[in-house]
C-alpha positions in Angstrom: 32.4 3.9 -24.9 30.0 6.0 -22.6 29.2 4.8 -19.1 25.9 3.1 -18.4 24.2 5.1 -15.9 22.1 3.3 -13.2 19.3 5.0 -12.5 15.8 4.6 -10.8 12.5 6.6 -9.7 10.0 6.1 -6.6 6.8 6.3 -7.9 5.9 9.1 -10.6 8.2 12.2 -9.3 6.4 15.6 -11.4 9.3 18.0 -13.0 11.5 16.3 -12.7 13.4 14.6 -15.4 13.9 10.9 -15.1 16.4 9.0 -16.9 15.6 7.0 -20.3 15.2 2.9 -18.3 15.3 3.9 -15.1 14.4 1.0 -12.6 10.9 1.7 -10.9 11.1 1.2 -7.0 7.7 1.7 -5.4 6.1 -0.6 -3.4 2.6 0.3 -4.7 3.7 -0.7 -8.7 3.3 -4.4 -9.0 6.5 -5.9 -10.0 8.8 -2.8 -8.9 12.2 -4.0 -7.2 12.2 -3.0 -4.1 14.1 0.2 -3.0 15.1 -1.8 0.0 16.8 -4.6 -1.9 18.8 -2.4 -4.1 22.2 -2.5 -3.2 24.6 0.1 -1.6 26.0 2.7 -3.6 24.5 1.2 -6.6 22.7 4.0 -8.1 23.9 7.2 -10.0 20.5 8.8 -10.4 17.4 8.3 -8.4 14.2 10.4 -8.7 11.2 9.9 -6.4 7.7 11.3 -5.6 7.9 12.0 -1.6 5.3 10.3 0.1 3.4 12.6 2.4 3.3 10.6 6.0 6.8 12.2 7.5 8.0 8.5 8.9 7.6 7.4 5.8 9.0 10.6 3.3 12.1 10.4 5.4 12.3 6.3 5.6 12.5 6.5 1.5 14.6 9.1 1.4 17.4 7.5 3.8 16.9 4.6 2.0 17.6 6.8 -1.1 21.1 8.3 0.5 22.0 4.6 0.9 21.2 2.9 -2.3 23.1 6.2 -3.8 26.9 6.4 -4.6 28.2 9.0 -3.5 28.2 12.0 -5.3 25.3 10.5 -7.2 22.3 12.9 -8.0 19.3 12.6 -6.0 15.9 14.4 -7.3 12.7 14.3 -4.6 9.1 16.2 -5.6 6.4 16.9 -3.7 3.4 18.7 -2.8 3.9 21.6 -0.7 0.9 20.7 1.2 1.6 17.3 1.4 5.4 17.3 2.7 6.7 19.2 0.5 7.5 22.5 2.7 9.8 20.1 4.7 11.6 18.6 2.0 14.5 20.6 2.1 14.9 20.5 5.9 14.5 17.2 6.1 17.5 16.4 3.4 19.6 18.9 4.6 19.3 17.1 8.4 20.9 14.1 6.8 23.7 16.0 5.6 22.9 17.1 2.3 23.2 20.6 0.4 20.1 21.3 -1.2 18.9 23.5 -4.3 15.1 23.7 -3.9 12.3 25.2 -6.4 9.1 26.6 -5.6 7.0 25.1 -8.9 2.9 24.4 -9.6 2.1 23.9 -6.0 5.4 21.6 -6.2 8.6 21.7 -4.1 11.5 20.2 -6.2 14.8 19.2 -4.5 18.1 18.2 -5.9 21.3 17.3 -4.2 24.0 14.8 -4.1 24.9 12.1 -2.0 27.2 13.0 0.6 30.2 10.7 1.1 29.1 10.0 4.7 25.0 10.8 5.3 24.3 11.4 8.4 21.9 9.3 10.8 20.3 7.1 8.1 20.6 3.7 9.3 18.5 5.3 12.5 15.6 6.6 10.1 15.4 3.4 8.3 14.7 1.4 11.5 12.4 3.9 12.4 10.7 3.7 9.0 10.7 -0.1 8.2 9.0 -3.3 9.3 8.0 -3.5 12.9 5.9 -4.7 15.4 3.2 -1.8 16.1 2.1 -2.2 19.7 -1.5 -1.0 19.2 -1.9 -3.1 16.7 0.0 -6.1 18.0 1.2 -7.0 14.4 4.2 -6.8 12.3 3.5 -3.1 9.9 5.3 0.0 8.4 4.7 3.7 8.0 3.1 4.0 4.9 0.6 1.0 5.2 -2.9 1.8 5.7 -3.8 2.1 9.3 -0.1 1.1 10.2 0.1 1.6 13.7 -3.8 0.7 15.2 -6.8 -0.8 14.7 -8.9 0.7 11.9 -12.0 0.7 13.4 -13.8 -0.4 10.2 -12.1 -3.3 10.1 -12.7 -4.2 13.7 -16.3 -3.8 13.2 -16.0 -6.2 9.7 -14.2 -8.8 12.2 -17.0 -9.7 14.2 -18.6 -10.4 10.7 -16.6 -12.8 9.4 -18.3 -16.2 10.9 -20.2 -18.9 9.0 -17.5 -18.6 6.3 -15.9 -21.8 4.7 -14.0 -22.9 1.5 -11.7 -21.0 -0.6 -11.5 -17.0 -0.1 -10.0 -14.4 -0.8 -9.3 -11.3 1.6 -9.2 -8.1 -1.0 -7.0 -5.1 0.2 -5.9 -7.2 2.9 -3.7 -4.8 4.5 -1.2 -6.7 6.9 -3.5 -9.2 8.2 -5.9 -7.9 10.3 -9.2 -9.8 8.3 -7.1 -12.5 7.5 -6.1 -13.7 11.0 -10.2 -13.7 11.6 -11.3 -15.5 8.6 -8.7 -17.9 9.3 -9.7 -18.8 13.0 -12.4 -20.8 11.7 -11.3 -24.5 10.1 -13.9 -24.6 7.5 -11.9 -22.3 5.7 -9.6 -24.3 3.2 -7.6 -21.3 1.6 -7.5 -17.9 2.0 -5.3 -15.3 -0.8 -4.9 -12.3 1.0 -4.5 -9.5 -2.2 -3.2 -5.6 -2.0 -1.2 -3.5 -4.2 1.1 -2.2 -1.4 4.1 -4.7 -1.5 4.4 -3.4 2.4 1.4 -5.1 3.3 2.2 -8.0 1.6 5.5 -8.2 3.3 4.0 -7.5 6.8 0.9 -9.6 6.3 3.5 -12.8 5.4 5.2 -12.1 8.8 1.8 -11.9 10.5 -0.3 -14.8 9.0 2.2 -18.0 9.4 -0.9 -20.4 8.2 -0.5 -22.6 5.4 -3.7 -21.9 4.3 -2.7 -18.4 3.2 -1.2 -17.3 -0.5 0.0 -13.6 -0.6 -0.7 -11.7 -3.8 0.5 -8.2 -4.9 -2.2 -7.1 -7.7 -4.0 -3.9 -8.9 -7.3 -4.9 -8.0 -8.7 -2.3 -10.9 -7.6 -5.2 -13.1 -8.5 -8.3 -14.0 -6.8 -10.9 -11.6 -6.5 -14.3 -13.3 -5.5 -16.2 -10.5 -8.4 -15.9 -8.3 -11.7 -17.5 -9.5 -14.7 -19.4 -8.5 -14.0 -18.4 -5.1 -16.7 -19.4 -2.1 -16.1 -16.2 -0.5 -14.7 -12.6 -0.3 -13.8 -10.1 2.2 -12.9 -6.7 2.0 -12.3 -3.0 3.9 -12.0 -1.4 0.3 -9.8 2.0 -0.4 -11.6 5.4 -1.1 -8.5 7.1 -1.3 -5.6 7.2 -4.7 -2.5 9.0 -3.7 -4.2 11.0 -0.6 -7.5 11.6 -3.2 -11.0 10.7 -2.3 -11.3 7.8 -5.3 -14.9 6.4 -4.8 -14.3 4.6 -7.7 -11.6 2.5 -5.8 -14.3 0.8 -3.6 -16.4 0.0 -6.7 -13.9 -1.7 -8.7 -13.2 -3.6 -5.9 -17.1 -5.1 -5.7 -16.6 -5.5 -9.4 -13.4 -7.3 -8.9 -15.5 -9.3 -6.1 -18.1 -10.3 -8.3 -15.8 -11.4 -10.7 -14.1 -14.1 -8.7 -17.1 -15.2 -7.2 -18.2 -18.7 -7.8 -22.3 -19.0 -7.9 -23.7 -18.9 -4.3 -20.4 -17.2 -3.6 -20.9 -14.5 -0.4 -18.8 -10.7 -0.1 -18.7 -9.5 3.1 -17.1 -6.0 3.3 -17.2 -2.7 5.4 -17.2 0.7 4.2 -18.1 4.2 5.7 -21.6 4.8 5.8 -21.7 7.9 3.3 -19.8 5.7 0.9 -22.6 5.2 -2.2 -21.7 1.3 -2.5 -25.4 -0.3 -2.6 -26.2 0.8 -6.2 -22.7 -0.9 -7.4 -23.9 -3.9 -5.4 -27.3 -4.7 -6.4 -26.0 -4.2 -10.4 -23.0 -6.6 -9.7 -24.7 -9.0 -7.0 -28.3 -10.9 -6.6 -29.0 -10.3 -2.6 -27.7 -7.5 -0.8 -28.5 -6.8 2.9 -26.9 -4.8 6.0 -25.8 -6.7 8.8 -25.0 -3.7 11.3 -23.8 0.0 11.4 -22.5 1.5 14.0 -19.3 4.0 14.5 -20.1 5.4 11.3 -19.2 2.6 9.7 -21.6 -0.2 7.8 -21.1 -3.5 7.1 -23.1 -4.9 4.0 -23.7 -8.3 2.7 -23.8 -9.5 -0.9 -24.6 -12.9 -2.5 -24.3 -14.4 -6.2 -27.5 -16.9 -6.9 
C-alpha cells in the first residue's frame, strides 16, 4: 500500500504543482489551519505563495523549514517585483540548496528541507506576535499597519463618540477602533470582523473586554451572524493581494448596510480620492462628512 503523503499550500502558489488534498495554511482563507499550529516535521510537501513584506516572506518560510520533515520538498512562488528576486537568497541563508526558475514575471523555488535549518527559531520570533512599540499593541508583520498608527484610523478615533448598543468594528485590524468604541459604556457589544486570522489573533490579545466577539469572515460575503446591528465602524481595504481593489471598500458599505438595524449609523474613514459617496447614498438614507484632513475623510451614513 502506497504512503499517504501530507501535504499543504500557503495561499495560491502560481506554477507550481500542488498536491491532490493538500491542507490550506493561510491566514487570510477563513477556516485554514494555521501554518503555526502544524506540527514539526509533519509535512512532506508544502507549496506557498511568498508574501511580499520581507519580515513576513521569511517568517512563513521558517515556519515552512519547521513544519517540514526533513528531506521533504518545499515549493515557494513569487513575484519578482514583489519578493521574488530574493527568494532564493533568502532560502539558501537558512541553509537550503536551491533550484530557481525565472517564469511569467514569476520566481519559482524548490528545495528540501535540510536536516538542521539554520537560524529559524530566530526568524520566527522576529516574524510572529509581538508588542509593536509605535503602536503600543500586540501585531505581526503582515497585518495591515503592523507596526504604527495608520493615520486614517487615528483620524476615524476621534469619531467614534455618541455611539451605543450592539456594533460591529468591520476590518478591525488588531484593535485600534475597537479599543475606542469600547471606552464608552453605552456600548453593549462590539464584534470586531477581518479576514486576516493575524488580526484576529492580535486583536484577542489587545481587546481583553467582555464585550468583544472576534470573527474571521470574508466580508465580500454574506455574514449571518451579524444583524440588526445599532452601529458600524470601519477603515475599509482598497488593496487585494498588493492590488488597488476599490471594490473592497464598497462591499464593505454593502456589507454595512446589510447588518444595519433601521436608524442604524456607519461611521468609516477612507482616503479622500476614494469614490465611496455614490456607493453610500445608493445603500444608505443620510450621508454627511464630519472632517477631512491629512488626506484622509471621514464620512457618516444613516439607515431611516
Amino acid at each position: 500500500m502506497s504512503k499517504l503523503i501530507a501535504s499543504a499550500v500557503y495561499g495560491a502558489p502560481t506554477l507550481a504543482d500542488v498536491h491532490a488534498g493538500a491542507r490550506q495554511l493561510s491566514p487570510l482563507i477563513p477556516g485554514a489551519v494555521a501554518l503555526e499550529d502544524t506540527p514539526d516535521a509533519s509535512l512532506d510537501t508544502l507549496a506557498i505563495a511568498a508574501p511580499p513584506g520581507a519580515l513576513e516572506r521569511r517568517y512563513v518560510l521558517a515556519q515552512a523549514l519547521r513544519a517540514l520533515r526533513p528531506g521533504g520538498s518545499l515549493t515557494v512562488t513569487a513575484p519578482k517585483d514583489r519578493g521574488g528576486l530574493r527568494l532564493r537568497k533568502e532560502l539558501q541563508a537558512f541553509g537550503c540548496e536551491v533550484s530557481e526558475q525565472a517564469l511569467r514575471h514569476q520566481r519559482l523555488c524548490v528545495c528540501e528541507r535540510p536536516a538542521a535549518p539554520v537560524g529559524i527559531q530566530a526568524t520566527i520570533a522576529e516574524g510572529g506576535l509581538q508588542l509593536a512599540p509605535k503602536l503600543g499593541l500586540i501585531s505581526q508583520p503582515g497585518v495591515f499597519s503592523w507596526d504604527r498608527p495608520d493615520p486614517g484610523s487615528v483620524l476615524l478615533a476621534g469619531h467614534l463618540d455618541r455611539l451605543a448598543g450592539q456594533g460591529a468594528d468591520l476590518g478591525c485590524g488588531v484593535g485600534v477602533l475597537a479599543l475606542a468604541v469600547l471606552a464608552d459604556p453605552a456600548v453593549t457589544a462590539l464584534t470586531l470582523v477581518d479576514l486576516d486570522r493575524r488580526a484576529i489573533d492580535a486583536a484577542r490579545r489587545n481587546v481583553p473586554d467582555a464585550r468583544a466577539d472576534f470573527l474571521q469572515a470574508d466580508l465580500r460575503e454574506p455574514t449571518p451572524s451579524l444583524a440588526n446591528l445599532d452601529f458600524v465602524v470601519m477603515n475599509p481595504p482598497f488593496h487585494d493581494g498588493g492590488e488597488e481593489d476599490r471594490g473592497l471598500g464598497q462591499a464593505f458599505i454593502q456589507r454595512a448596510a446589510a447588518v444595519l438595524r433601521r436608524g442604524g449609523v456607519l461611521r468609516l474613514v477612507a482616503n479622500i480620492g476614494l469614490p465611496y459617496e455614490a456607493t453610500l447614498a445608493g445603500a444608505f438614507d443620510q450621508m454627511r462628512r464630519l472632517e477631512q484632513a491629512g488626506g484622509y475623510k471621514v464620512l457618516e451614513a444613516r439607515r431611516t
